[in-house]
C-alpha positions as a printed Julia matrix, in Angstrom:
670×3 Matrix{Float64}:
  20.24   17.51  -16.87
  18.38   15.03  -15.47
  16.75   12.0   -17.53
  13.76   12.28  -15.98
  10.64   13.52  -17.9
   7.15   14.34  -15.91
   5.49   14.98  -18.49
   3.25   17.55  -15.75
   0.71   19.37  -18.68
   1.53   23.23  -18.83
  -1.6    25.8   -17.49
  -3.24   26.04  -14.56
  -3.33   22.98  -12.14
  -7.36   23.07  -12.04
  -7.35   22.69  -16.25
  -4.18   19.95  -16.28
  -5.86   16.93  -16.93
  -9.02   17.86  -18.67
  -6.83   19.69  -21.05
  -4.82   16.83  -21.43
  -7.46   14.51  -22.23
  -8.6    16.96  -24.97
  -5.1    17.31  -26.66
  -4.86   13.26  -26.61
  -4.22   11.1   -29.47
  -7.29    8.4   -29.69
  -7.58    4.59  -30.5
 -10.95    4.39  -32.54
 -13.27    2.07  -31.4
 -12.96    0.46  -34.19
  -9.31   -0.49  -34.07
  -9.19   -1.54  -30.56
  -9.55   -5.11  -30.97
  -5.93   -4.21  -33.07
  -4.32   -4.04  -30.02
  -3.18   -6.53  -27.37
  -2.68   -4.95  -23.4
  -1.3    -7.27  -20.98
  -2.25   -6.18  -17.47
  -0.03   -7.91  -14.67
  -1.9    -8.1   -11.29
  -5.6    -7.86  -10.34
  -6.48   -6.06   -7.34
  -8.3    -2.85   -7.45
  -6.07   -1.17   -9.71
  -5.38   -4.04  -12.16
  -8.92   -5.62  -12.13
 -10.15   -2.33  -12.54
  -8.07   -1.4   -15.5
  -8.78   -4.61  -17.43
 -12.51   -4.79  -17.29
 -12.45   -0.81  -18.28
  -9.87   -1.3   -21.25
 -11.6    -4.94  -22.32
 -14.9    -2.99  -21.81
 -13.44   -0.09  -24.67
 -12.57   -3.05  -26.56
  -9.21   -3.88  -26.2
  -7.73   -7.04  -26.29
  -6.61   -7.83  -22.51
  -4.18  -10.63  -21.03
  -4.56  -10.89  -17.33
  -2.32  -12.32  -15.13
  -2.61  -13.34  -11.29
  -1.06  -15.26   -9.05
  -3.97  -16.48   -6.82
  -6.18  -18.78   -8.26
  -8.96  -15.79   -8.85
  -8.94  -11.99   -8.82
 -10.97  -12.58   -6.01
  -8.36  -13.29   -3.26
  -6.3   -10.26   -4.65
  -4.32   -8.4    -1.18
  -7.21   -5.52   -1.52
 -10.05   -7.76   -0.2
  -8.36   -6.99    2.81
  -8.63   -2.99    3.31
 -11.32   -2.32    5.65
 -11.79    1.45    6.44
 -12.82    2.81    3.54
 -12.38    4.94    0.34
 -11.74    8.85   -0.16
 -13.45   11.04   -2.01
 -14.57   14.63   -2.11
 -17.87   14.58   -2.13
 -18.75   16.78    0.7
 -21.91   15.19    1.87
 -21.49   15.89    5.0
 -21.37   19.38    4.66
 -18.33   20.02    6.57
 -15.85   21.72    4.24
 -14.88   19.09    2.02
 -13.81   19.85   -2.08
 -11.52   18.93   -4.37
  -8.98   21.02   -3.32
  -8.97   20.02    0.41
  -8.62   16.81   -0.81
  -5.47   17.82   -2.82
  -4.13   19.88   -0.06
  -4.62   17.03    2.57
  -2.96   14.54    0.89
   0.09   16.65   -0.14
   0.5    17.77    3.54
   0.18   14.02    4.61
   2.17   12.8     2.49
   4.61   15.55    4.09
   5.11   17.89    0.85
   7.12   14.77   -1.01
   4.55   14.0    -3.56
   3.74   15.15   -7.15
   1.26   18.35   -7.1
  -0.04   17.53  -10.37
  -0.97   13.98   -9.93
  -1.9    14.43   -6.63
  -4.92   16.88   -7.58
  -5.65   14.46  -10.28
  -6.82   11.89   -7.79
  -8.45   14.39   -5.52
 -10.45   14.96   -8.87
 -11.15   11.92  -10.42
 -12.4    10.88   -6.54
 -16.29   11.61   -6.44
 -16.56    9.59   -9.82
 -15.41    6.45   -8.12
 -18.01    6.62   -5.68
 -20.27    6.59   -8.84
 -19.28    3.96  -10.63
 -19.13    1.98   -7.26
 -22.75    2.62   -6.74
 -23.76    1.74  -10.62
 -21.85   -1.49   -9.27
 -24.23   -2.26   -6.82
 -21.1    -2.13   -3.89
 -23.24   -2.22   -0.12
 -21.7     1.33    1.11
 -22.53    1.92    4.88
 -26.04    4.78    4.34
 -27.58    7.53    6.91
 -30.71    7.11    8.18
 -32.09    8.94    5.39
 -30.73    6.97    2.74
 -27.28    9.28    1.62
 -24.22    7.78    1.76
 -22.4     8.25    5.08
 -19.0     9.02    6.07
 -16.28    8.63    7.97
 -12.91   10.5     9.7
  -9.99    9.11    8.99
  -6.39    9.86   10.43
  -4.35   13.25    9.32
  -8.09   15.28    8.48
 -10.33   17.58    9.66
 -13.51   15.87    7.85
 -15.75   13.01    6.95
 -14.75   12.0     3.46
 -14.05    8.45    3.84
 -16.93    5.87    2.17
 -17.1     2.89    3.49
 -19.03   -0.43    3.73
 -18.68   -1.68    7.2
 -15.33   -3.18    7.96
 -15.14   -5.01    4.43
 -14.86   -1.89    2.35
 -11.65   -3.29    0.4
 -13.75   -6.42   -0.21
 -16.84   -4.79   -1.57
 -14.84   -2.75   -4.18
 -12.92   -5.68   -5.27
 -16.33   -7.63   -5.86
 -17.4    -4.59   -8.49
 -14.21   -4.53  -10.14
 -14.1    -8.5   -10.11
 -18.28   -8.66  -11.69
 -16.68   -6.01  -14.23
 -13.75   -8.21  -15.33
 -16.1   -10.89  -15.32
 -18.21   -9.78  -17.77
 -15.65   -8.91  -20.1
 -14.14  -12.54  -19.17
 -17.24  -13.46  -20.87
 -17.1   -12.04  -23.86
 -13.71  -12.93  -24.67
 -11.79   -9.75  -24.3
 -10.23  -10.58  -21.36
  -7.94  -13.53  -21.47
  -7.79  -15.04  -17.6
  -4.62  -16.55  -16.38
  -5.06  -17.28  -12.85
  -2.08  -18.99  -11.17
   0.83  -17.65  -13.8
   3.28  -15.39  -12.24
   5.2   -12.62  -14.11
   8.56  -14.1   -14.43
  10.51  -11.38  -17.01
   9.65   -8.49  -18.88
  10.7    -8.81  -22.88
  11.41   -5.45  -24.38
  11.53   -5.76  -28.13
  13.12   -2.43  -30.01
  13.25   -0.7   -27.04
   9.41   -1.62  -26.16
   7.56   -3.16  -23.44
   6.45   -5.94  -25.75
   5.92   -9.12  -23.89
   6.27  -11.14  -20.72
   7.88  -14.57  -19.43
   5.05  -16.09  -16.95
   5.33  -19.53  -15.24
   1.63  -21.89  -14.89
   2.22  -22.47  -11.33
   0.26  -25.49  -11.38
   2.23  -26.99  -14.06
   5.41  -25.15  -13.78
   5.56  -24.59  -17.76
   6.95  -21.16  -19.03
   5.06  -19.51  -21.38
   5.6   -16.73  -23.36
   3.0   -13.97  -23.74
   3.09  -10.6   -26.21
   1.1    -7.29  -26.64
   1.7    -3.83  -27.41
   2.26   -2.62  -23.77
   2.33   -3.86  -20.5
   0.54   -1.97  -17.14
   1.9    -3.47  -14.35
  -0.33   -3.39  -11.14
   1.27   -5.65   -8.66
   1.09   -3.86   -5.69
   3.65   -3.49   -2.65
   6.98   -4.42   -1.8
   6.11   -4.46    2.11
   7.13   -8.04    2.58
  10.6    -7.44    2.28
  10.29   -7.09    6.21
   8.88  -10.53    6.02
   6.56   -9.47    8.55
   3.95   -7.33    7.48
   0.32   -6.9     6.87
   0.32   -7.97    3.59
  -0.74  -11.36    1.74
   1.96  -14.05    2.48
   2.11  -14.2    -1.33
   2.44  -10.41   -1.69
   5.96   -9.65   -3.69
   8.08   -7.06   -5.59
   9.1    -8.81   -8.08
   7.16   -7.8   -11.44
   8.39   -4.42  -10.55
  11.42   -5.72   -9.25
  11.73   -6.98  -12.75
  10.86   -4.25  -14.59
  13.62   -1.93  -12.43
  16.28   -4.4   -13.64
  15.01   -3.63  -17.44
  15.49    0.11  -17.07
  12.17    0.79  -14.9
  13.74    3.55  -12.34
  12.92    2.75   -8.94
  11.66    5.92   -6.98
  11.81    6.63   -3.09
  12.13    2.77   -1.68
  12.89    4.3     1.54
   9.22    5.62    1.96
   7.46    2.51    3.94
   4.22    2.85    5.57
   4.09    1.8     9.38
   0.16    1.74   10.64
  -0.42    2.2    14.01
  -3.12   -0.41   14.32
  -2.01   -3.84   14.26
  -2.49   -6.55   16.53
   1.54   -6.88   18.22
   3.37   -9.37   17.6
   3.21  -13.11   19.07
   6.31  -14.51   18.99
   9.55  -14.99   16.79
   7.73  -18.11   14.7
   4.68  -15.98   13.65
   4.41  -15.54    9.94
   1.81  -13.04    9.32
   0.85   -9.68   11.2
  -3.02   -8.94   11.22
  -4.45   -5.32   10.53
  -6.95   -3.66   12.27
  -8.38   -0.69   10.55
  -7.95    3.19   11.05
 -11.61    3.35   11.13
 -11.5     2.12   14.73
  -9.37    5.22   15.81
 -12.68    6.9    14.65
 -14.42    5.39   17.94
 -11.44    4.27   19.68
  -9.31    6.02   21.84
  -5.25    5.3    22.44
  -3.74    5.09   25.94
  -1.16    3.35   28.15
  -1.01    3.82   31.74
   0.4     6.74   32.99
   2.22    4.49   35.79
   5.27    2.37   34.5
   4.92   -0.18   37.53
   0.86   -0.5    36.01
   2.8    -1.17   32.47
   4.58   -3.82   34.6
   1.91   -5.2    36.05
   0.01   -5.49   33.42
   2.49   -7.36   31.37
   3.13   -9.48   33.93
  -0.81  -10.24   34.05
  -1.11   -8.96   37.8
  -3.36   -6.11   36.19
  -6.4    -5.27   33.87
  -6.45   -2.51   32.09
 -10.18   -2.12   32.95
  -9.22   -1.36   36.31
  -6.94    1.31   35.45
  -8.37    4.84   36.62
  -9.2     7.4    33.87
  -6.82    9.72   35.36
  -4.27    6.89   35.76
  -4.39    6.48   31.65
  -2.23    8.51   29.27
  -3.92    9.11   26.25
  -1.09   10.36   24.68
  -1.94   11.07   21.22
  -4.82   13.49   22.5
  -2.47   14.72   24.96
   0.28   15.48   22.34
  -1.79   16.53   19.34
  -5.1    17.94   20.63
  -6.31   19.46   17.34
  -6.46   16.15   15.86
  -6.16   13.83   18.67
  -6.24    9.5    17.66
  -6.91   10.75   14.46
  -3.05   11.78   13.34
  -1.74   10.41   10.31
  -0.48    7.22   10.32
   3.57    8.07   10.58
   2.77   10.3    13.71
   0.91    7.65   15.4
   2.96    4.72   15.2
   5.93    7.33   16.2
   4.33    8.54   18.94
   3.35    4.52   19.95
   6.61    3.99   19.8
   8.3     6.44   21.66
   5.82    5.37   24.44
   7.04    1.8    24.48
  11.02    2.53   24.43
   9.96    4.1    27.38
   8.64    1.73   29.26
   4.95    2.11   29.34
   4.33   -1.27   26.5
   1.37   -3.34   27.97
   2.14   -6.6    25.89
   4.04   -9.58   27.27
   5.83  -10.55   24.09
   9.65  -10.12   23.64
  10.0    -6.41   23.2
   6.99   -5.12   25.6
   5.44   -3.27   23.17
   1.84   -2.58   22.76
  -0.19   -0.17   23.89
  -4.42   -0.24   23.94
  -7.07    1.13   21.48
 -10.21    1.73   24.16
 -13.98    1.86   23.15
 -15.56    1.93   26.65
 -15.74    5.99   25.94
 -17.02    5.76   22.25
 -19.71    2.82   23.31
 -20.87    4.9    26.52
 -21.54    8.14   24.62
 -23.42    5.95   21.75
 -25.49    4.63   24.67
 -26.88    7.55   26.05
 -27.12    9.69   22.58
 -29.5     6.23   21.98
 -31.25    6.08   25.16
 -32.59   10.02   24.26
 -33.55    9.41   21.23
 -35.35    6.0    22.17
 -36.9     8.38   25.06
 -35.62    6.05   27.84
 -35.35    8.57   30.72
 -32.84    7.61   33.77
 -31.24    4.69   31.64
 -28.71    2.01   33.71
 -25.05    1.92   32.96
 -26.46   -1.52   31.71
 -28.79    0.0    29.05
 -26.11    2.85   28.52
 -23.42   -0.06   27.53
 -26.03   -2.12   25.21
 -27.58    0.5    23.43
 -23.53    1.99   22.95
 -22.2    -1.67   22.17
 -25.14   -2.02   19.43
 -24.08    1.14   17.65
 -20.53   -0.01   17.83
 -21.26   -3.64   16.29
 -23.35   -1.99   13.61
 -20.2    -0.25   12.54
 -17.61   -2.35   12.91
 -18.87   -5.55   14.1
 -16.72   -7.91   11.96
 -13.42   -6.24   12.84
 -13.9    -6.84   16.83
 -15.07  -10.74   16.0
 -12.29  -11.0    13.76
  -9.94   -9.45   16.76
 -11.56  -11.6    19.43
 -10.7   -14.82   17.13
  -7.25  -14.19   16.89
  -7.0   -12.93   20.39
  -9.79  -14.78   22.56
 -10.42  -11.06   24.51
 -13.25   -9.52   23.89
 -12.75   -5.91   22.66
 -15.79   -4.41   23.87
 -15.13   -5.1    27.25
 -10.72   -4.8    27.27
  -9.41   -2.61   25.33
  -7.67   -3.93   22.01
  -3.72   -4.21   22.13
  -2.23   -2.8    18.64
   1.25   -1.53   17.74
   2.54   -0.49   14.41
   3.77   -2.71   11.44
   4.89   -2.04    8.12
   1.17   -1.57    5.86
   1.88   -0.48    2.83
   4.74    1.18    0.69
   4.85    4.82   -0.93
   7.57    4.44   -3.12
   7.49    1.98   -6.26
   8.11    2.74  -10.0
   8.48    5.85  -10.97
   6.06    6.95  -13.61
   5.37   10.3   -15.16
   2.12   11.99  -15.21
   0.61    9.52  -17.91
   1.56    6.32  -15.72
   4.42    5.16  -17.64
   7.75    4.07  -16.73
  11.18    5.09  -18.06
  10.76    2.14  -20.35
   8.39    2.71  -23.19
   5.15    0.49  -23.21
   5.54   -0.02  -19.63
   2.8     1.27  -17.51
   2.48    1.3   -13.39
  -0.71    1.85  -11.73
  -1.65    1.7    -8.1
   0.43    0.76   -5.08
   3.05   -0.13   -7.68
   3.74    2.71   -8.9
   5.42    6.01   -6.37
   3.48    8.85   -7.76
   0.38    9.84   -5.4
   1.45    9.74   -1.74
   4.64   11.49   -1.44
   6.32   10.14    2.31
   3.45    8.95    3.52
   0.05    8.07    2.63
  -3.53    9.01    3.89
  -5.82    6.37    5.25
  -8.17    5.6     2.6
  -6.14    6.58   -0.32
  -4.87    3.48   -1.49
  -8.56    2.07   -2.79
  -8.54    5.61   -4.19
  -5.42    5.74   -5.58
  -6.08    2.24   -7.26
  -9.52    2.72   -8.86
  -8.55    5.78  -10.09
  -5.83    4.97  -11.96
  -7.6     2.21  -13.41
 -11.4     3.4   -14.11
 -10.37    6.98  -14.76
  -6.55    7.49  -15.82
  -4.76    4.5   -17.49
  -7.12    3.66  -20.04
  -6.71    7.56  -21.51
  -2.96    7.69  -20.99
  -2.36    4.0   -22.48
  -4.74    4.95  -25.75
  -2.27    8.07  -26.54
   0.36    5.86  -26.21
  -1.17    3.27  -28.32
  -2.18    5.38  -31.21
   1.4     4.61  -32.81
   0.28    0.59  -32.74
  -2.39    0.85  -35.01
  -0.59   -1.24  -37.88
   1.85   -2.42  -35.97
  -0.01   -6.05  -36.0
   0.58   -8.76  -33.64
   3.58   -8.74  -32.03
   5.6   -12.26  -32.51
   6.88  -14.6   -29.5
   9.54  -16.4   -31.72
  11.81  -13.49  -31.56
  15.77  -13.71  -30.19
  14.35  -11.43  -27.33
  11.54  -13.61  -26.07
  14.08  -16.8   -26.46
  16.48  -14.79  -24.47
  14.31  -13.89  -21.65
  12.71  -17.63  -21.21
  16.58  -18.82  -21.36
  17.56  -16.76  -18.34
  14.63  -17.78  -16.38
  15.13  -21.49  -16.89
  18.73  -21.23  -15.82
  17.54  -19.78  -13.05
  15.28  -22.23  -12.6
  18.1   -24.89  -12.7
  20.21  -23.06  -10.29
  17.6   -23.16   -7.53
  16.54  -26.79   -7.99
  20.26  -27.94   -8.15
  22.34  -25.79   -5.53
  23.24  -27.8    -2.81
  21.98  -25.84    0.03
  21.55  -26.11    3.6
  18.84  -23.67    4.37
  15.15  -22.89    3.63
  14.14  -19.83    1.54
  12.24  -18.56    4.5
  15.47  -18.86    6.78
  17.09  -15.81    4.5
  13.65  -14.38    4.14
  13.27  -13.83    8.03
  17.16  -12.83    8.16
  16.47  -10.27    5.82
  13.19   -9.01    7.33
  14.96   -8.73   11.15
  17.8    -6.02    9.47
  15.11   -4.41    7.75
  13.23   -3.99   10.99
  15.57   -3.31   12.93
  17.53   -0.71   10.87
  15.14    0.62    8.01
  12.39    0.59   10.21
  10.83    3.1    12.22
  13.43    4.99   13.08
  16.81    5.11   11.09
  20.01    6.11   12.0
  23.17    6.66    9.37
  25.3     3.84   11.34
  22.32    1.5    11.65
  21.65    1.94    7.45
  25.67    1.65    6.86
  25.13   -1.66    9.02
  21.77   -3.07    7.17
  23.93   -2.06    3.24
  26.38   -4.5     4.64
  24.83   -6.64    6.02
  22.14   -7.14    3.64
  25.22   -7.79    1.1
  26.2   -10.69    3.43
  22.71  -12.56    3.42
  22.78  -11.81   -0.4
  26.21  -13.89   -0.86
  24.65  -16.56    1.76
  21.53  -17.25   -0.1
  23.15  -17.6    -4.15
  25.52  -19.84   -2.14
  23.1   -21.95    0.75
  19.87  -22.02   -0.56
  17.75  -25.27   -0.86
  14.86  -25.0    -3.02
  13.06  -28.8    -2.89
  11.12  -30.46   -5.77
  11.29  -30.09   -9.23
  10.13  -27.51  -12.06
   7.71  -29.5   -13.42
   4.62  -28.72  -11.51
   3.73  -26.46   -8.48
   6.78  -25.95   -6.57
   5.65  -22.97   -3.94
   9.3   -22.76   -2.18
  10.26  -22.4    -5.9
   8.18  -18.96   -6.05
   9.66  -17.57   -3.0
  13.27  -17.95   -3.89
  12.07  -16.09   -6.95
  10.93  -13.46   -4.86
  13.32  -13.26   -1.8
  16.01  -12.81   -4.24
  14.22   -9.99   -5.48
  13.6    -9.14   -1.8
  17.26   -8.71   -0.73
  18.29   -6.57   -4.09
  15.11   -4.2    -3.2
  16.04   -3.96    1.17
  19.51   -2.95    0.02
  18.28   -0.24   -2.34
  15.89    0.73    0.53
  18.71    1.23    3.31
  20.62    2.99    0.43
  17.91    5.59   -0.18
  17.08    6.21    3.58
  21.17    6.75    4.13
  21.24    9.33    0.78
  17.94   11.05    2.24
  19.84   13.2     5.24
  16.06   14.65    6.3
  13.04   13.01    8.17
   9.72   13.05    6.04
   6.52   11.21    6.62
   7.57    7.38    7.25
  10.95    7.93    6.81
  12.48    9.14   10.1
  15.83    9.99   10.76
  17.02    9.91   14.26
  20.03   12.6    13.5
  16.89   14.82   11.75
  14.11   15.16   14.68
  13.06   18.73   16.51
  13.27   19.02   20.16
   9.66   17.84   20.19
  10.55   14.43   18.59
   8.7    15.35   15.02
  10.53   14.95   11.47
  12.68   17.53   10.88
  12.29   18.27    6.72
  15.17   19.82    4.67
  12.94   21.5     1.8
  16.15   23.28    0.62
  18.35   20.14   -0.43
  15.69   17.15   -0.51
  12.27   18.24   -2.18
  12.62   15.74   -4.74
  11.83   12.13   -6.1
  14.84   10.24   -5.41
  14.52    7.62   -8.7
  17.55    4.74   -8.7
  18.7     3.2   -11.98
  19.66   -0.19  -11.94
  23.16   -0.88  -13.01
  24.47   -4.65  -12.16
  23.94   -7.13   -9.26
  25.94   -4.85   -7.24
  22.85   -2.9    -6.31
  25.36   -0.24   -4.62
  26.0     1.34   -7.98
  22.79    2.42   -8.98
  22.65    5.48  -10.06
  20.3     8.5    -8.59
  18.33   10.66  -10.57
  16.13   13.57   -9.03
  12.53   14.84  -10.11
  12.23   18.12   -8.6
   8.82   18.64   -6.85
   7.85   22.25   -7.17
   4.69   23.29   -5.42
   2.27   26.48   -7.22
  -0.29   25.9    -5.36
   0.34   25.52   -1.83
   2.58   26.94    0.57
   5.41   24.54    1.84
   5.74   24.09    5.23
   6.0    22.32    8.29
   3.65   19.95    9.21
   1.75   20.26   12.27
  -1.46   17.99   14.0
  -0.82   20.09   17.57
């Protein structure tokens, strides 16, 4: 019998959550300000769920690392946000929405909390718009759409190529106002250090002022944690620099059960890699494979050539150029989901046919001299221009381009110095963002009590692999629309409870074992930098829990990732002192937590003998190259149990995933 409870709400899937919210217990109004919530991360999901439960009239503790909500890792999606509004006419609702995301995600996610999101979607775009956020408009004044990878429809809202920005800005003037009026409590630059469970409760948490380096200790009656990814752990990534696992990391090692680390995201679109010192990997968005088109030459000695600079891709033929996506899977062409893409980019570059010059050849282009030529002469009709020049063609084209995504291609020709309207961009897929996380049941709470999970944090919405566009869903609608429902039912127990103390043997416990810690680092004798490990780590990761797994490479990366784990307790040097900021302090903090999560990764990716969505198995491919599911033996959430430092024995427990409403099957862009 497993441990694991869903908590999925009995009746049909269309009445779930509306009857769930109507069988609720409630928090009156009037006993809100009762209650204490401390809300661990603000991004879209935690900025959003403290200004909402502040706004209801909760007392709210917020906690960031950065120095404002403001410079939160979602200022830097770009594309755009999901919902299913259908106002482009084209087929959308909330069950396509549902249906898309369960098939993209490659029938591994929850059925119930997926059409929860698909549900909750169109009221986002609402409260957005109340928010004053810039979304891109038609002509006429409706808000306009975009395609994004893995659908058959315009659905995706977006505000040029800032959309992650804009979003964060509403949520931020939200919090704001509530900052205002005292219900939220703003600690900018504290990071979650331990999680304090008091009689089996989520009651409190451990959090270091990383300006002064003091330890404080902070209570409430539950504790959301919205921290977002663990896709660091490759050390390089698309995420923030500062971008970490460890509140959740934390929480696992307090009984929070860890579910499907093996799902990673890999985007297609990111500008290659430099060289071996580079630190940080820059995105460019799936929006651009709305207007861009993906090729290589068709030629290995051109792949040669142009790596060896003999050769511009400009003056590669059309017929010369293998658009291989399009040629592969014509129904949806550039627009695949994300895990078939960067497969399919791949595959193209162990072949041979990479166009960058960097240590592993591999690159490939993303063209807009098709998408800017068509613009040009749809805009030369309706200006009337009759006979146009290829010269009035390009502008007019170019113009329409810049208008849509003008501050991605400066932002590309800064870090580049090529200009992308004229050559094509070079991209190749890096790890974006991670499916698995915390498991939660259906209310958004962990296996421990008082512990909530919202948004990239948490496992629940995006089964193997996620949709572009879902993860500023995913977020806000956890925190505008789900969390502050779920938490109140939970919180209905804590009317009388009072407030909860901070002189307890628990709290004292927990700040104890973080100032050892503390002690350790600043006092072992080391010989080598945090980032030394970090980048140690990150090459086994990439190398062997990557893009493509195999069962010898994962046995390798367990044991080897056991071996930098003994190196770094024992050669670690972590200058300067506790007393102040100390930011080679942090990342020991958070490599350690690194290393225990990239073992736990390469374990579930061994366990998982199948190929889903972003995890793909070498020894579980079809003749055509495509994951090869086993539905009869792994259609489940794997969700790990910590045991001891020895992450090896953690225990696996399994949430069955039982579909009612759609038919299981493969998966299939052709």
């Amino acid at each position: 019998m497993s441990k694991l409870d869903s908590k999925i709400p009995a009746g049909p899937l269309k009445d779930k959550w509306k009857n769930h919210k109507d069988h609720m217990n409630l928090v009156a109004p009037n006993n809100r300000d009762k209650i204490d919530i401390i809300v661990v991360g603000t991004g879209l999901a935690g900025g959003s769920a403290a200004a909402t439960l502040a706004e209801q009239g909760y007392n709210v503790k917020a906690f960031c690392y950065q120095d404002s909500p403001r410079r939160a890792h979602s200022i830097a999606a770009q594309g755009g946000i999901n919902a299913a509004k259908n106002y482009q006419g084209d087929g959308d609702s909330t069950y396509r929405l549902f249906y898309d995301t369960i098939k993209g995600g490659d029938y591994r996610a929850r059925e119930a909390n997926v059409y929860r999101l698909a549900e909750v979607s169109a009221n986002i775009i609402d409260q957005c718009v109340a928010q004053g956020v810039p979304f891109g408009r038609e002509y006429g004044g409706q808000l306009d759409n975009r395609s994004f990878g893995g659908v058959q429809v315009k659905r995706t809202f977006y505000a040029k190529g800032q959309t992650g920005q804009q979003l964060l800005l509403g949520a931020y003037s939200a919090m704001s106002r509530q900052i205002g009026k005292g219900r939220i409590k703003m600690y900018n630059r504290h990071e979650m250090m331990e999680l304090v469970i008091v009689d089996g409760k989520a009651r409190g948490i451990i959090a270091r002022n990383l300006v002064t380096g003091e330890i404080e200790r902070h209570s409430a009656h539950a504790v959301v944690i919205a921290s977002g990814g663990y896709g660091n752990v490759y050390f390089l990534s698309t995420n923030a620099m500062g971008s970490n696992v460890s509140a959740a990391w934390k929480i696992h090692k307090k009984g929070a059960y860890f579910a499907n680390p093996c799902y990673v995201q890999i985007h297609p679109t990111c500008i290659p890699v430099h060289g071996t010192q580079q630190s940080k990997l820059t995105l460019m968005s799936e929006s651009l494979r709305n207007s861009g088109r993906i090729w290589v030459p068709k030629k290995i000695e051109d792949s040669v050539a142009i790596r060896e600079g003999k050769l511009r891709p400009e003056n590669i033929k059309e017929e010369d150029r293998d658009y291989y996506l399009e040629r592969r899977y014509p129904a949806f062409g550039n627009l695949v989901p994300r895990d078939v893409a960067s497969r399919a980019g791949k595959e193209r570059c162990d072949a041979g046919y990479g166009i960058e010059n960097n240590d592993t050849k591999e690159g490939v282009y993303l063209d807009f001299s098709t998408e800017i030529m068509k613009k040009g002469k749809e805009a030369a009709i309706e200006k009337h221009i009759h006979n146009p020049t290829e010269q009035q063609i390009y502008d007019l084209g170019k113009a329409w381009v810049e208008e849509k995504y003008g501050n991605l291609f400066v932002m590309y020709e800064k870090i580049t110095a090529d200009d992308p309207y004229k050559t094509p961009m070079k991209i190749y897929p890096a790890v974006h963002y991670t499916m698995g996380g915390v498991w939660v049941d259906y209310n958004l709470q962990s296996t421990i009590p008082g512990c909530f999970v919202i948004g990239e944090a948490n496992f629940s919405d995006h089964g193997a692999n996620r949709l572009g566009a879902s993860a500023l869903m995913q977020g806000l609608a956890d925190g505008y629309f789900v969390l502050p429902y779920t938490i109140a039912d939970y919180l209905s127990a804590d009317i009388r409870t009072g407030a909860i103390p901070t002189n307890s043997g628990e709290f004292d416990q927990a700040e104890k074992d973080i100032k050892d810690k503390i002690q350790f680092f600043l006092n072992n004798k080391g010989t080598h930098s945090v980032d030394y490990f970090h980048k140690k780590l990150g090459h086994i990761m990439w190398n062997k829990v990557g893009m493509g797994r195999t069962p010898e490479g994962l046995k390798e990366a367990i044991a080897e990732i056991a071996q930098v784990k003994k190196e770094f307790w024992a050669d670690v040097k972590v200058p300067g002192d506790a007393d102040g900021m100390n930011t080679e302090l942090e990342k020991a903090f958070r490599v350690a937590d690194f290393i225990e999560l990239g073992q736990l990764m390469a374990i579930d990716a061994l366990h998982r003998n199948e190929s889903c969505g972003g995890h793909f198995r070498e020894d579980h491919a079809t003749p055509e190259g495509e994951a090869e599911r086993d539905d009869v033996n792994f259609k489940y959430v794997a969700a790990w149990e910590y045991q001891n430092d020895d992450i090896t024995t953690e225990v696996l427990h399994k949430e069955d995933l039982i579909y009612e409403n759609i038919e299981v099957k493969a998966r299939s862009y052709k």
